[in-house]
N, C-alpha and C positions, 0 to 999 in steps of 0.2 A: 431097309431102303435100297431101293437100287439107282445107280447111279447113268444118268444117261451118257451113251460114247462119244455122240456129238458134241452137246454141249455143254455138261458136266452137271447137270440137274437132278436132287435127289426124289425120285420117286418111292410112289409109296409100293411095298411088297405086292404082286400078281399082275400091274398094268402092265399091260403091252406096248403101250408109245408112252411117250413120253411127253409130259403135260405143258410143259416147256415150249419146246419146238417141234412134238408131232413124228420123231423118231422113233421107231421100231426099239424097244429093250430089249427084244429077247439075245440071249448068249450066242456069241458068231462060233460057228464050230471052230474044232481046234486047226489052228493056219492061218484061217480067216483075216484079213489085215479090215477090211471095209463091207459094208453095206451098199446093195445094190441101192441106186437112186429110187427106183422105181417101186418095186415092191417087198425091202426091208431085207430081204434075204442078205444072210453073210455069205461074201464071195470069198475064194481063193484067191492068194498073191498072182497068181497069173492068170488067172481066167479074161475072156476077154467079153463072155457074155454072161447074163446071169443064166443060174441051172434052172431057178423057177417061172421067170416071165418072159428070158429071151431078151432082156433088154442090153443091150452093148454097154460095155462097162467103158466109162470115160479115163481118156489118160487123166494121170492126176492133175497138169497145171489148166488143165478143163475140167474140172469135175464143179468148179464152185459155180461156174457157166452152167453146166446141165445142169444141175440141182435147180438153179434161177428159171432156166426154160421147162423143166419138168414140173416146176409148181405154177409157172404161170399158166402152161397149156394144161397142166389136170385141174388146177384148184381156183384160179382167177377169173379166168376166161370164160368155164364154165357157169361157174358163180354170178357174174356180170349178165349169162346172156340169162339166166335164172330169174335176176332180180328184173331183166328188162320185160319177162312178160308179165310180173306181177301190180295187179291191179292198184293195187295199194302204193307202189314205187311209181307208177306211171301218175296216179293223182296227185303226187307232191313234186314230182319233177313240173306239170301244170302249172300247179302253185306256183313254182320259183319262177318259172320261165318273163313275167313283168323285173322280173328284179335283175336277168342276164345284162352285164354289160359289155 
């Protein structure tokens, strides 16, 4: 099993996130303190950007902040505007709309 670094959830042998909460498993090279937000990569204790996608590496008492804005703007937002063109979402939002109060 491996254990994820976030949030201590044990997964099973070979996955690469973690089923939990969506976290990267794989091993932070050696030094490594954290996980880039953005694209899982383990960073170095002083880097200020990541090495693999260039994303700025947040001070710490702002990291729980960007993690919040980097899933709302990759994973929410997106999501939302997904669901808003689909046919199927827009017939039941119809439906409800006599019942809006």
């Amino acid at each position: 099993m491996m254990r994820c670094s976030v949030c201590g959830h044990e997964n099973p042998p070979g996955y690469k996130f973690c089923t939990q909460c969506g976290s990267s498993l794989r091993a932070l090279p050696a030094g490594a303190l954290k996980y880039c937000i953005k694209c899982g990569a383990g960073l170095l204790p002083k880097a200020k950007f990541c090495h693999r996608c260039g994303k700025a590496v947040p001070k710490e008492r702002a990291y729980s902040s960007a993690i919040a804005e980097i899933y709302y703007e990759d994973i929410l937002k997106p999501a939302a505007e997904e669901l808003k063109k689909s046919p199927r979402i827009r017939r039941r939002a119809e439906a409800l709309k006599p019942f809006e109060g």
